[in-house]
C-alpha positions as CSV (number, residue, x, y, z in Angstrom):
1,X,64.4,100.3,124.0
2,X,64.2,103.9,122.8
3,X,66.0,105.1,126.2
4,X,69.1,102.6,125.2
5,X,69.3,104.1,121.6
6,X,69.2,107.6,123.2
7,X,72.0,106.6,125.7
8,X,73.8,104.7,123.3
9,X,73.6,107.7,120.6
10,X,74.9,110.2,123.3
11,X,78.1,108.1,124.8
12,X,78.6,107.4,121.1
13,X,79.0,111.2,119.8
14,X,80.8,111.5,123.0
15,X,83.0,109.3,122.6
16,X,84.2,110.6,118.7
17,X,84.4,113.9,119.9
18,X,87.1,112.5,122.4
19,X,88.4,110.2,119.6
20,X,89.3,113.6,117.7
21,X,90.5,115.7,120.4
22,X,93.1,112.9,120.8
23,X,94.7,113.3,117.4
24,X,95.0,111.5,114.0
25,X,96.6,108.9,114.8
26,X,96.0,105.3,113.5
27,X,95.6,102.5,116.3
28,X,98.9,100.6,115.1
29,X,100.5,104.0,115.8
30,X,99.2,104.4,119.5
31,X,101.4,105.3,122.6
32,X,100.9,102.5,125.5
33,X,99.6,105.3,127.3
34,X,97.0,106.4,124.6
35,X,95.7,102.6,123.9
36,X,95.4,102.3,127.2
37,X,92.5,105.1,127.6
38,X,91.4,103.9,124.3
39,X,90.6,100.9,126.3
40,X,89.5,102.0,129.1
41,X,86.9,104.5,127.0
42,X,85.4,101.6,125.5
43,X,85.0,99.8,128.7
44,X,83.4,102.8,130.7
45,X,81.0,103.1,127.7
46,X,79.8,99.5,127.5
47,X,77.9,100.0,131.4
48,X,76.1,102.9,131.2
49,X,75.0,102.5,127.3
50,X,73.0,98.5,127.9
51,X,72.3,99.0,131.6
52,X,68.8,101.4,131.8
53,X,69.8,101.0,135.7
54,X,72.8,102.7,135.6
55,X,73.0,106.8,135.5
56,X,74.3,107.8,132.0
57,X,76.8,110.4,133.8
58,X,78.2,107.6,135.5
59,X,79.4,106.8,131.8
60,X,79.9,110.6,130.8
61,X,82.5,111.7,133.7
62,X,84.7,108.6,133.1
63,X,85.4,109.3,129.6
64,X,86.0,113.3,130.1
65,X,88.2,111.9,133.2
66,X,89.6,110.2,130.4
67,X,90.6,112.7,128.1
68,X,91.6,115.2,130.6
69,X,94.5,112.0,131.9
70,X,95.0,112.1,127.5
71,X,95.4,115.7,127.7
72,X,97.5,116.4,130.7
73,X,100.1,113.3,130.0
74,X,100.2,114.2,125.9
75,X,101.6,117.9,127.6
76,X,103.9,116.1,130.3
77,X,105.5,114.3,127.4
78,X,106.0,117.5,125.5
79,X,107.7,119.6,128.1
80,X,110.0,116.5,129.4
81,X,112.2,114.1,127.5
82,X,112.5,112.0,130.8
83,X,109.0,112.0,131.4
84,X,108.2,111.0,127.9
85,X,111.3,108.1,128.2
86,X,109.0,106.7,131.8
87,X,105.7,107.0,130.0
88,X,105.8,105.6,126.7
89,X,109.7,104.1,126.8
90,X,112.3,104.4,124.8
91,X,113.2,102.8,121.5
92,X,114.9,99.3,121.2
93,X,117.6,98.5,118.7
94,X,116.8,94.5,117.5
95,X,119.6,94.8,114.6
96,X,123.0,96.6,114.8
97,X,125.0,97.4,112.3
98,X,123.6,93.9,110.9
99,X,124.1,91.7,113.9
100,X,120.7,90.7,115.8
101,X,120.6,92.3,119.6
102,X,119.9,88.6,121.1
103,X,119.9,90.6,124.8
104,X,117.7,93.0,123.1
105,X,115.0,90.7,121.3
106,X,114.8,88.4,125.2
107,X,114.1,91.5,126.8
108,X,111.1,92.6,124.1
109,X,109.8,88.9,124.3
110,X,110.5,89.2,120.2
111,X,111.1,85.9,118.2
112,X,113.8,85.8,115.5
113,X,110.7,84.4,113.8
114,X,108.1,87.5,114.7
115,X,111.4,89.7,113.6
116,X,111.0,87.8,110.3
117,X,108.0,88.2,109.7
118,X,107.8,92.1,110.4
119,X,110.7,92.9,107.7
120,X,108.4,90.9,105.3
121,X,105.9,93.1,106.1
122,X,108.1,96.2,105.3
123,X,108.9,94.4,102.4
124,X,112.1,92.8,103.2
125,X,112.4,88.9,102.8
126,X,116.4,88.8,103.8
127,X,117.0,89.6,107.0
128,X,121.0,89.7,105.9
129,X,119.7,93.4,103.6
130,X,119.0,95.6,107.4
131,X,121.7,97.4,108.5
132,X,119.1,98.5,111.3
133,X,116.2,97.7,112.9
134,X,114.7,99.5,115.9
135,X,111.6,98.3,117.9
136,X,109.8,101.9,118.3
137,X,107.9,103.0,121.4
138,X,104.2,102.2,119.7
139,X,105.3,98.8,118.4
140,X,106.0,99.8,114.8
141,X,110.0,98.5,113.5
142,X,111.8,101.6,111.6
143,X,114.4,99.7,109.0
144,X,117.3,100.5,107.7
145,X,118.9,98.7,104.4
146,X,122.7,98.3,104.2
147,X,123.9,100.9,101.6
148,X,124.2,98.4,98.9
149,X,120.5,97.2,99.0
150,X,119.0,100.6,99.5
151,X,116.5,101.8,96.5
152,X,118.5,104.1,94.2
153,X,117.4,107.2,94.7
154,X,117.1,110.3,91.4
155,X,119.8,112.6,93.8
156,X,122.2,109.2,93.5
157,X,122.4,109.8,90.3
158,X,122.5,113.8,89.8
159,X,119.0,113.3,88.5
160,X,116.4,116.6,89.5
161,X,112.8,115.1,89.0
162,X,109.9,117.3,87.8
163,X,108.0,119.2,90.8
164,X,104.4,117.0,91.5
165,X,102.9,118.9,93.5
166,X,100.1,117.9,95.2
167,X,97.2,116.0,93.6
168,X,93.7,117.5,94.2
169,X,90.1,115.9,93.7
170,X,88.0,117.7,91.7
171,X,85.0,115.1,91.3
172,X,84.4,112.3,93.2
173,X,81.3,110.2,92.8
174,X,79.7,112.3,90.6
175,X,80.1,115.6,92.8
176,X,82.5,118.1,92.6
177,X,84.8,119.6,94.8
178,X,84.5,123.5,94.8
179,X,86.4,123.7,97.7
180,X,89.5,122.1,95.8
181,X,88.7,124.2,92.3
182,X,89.1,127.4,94.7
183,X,92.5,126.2,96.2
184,X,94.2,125.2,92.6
185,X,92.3,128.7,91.6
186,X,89.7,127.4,89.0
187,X,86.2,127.4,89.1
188,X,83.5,124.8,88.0
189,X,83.2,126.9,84.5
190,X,87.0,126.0,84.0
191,X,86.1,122.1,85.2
192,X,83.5,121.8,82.5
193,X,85.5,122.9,79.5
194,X,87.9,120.3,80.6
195,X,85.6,117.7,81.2
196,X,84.3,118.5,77.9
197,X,87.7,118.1,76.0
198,X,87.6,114.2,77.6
199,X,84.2,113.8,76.7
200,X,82.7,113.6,80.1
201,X,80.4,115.6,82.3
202,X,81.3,115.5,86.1
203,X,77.8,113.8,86.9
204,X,79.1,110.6,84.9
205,X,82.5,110.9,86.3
206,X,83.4,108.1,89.1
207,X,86.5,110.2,89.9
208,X,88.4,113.5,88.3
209,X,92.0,114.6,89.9
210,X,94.5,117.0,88.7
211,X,98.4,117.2,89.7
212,X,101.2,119.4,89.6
213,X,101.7,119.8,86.4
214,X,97.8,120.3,85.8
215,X,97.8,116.5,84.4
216,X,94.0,115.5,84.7
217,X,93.1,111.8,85.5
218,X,89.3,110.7,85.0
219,X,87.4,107.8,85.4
220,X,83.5,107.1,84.1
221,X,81.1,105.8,86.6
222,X,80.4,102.1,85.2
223,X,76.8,101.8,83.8
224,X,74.1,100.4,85.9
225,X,72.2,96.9,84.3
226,X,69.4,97.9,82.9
227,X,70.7,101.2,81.7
């Protein structure tokens, strides 16, 4: 039993290190190429990590195989736009200057209903409102509205808005975030005084943020029963 938790522990650490040397991105957001070794990783894994009878390394030099396939093709498709096209495809239009690409949605196997319900999900319940839509290579649908549906924007109407900036954490849980008081150029003697202006200390705080415009949110923990 302690040999399978040993095994299992090592192909696991293994496998997140590979995880992160293939990127950020989120699974919905994969190339075919990249679920497919994502697969394939959690398959080679499964063996070595519940079998006792079965070498480790046969588990170990699969999964470096692996990312070295990740590694070599993720290059390939950055040196070569044809390469990239044969690899992970090339974008589909579905809807055309308004018109639905019939020939378009048979050869994607896509449903005027499944269409449907994806422009719901972007929040879109009118199919008549897309100008375009285009089937991307990792399955996600990029919309575009018909100009006189599209969100007004503050440049539409000559408006500048106020610079936001970016917001920072300064306490979260209870514990503050010295690395983020040293980028906004503070330090925790500055946190306290401000803390202290809201009536809170950062130990009771469930979260403390600051923006752009050195705005400071803050929220109290909630009290424990019996407290």
């Amino acid at each position: 039993m302690l040999i399978i938790l040993l095994r299992t522990i090592i192909l696991y650490i293994l496998i997140l290190i590979v995880m992160r040397l293939m990127g950020k991105r989120e699974i919905g957001q994969l190339q075919p190429f990249e679920f497919t070794i994502a697969i394939m990783i959690a398959d080679v894994a499964t063996a070595p990590m519940s079998d006792t009878g079965i070498p480790i390394t046969n588990g170990i030099i699969p999964i470096l195989g692996l990312l070295f396939m990740h590694l070599l093709i993720s290059n390939i498709n950055m040196k070569s736009i044809n390469m990239r096209a044969v690899i992970c495809g090339k974008p589909s239009i579905l809807i055309y200057r308004g018109k639905i690409q019939e020939d378009t949605l048979k050869k994607e196997k896509y449903t005027i209903n499944e269409l449907e319900e994806r422009l719901r999900g972007s929040g879109i319940s009118d199919i008549a409102e897309v100008e375009f839509a285009i089937l991307e290579t990792n399955g996600e649908i990029s919309i575009v509205q018909k100009p006189n549906k599209r969100v007004i924007r503050p440049e539409d109407l000559d408006i500048l808005p106020e610079y936001e900036g970016i917001i920072y954490d300064l306490v979260i849980d209870g514990k503050v975030m010295h690395k983020n008081l040293q980028k906004i150029g503070k330090n925790i003697n500055w946190l306290e005084k401000e803390l202290k202006k809201l009536g809170v200390r950062a130990e009771e705080a469930l979260i403390v943020t600051i923006n752009g415009k050195d705005e400071i949110f803050f929220q109290k923990k909630q009290k424990r029963k019996g407290r």
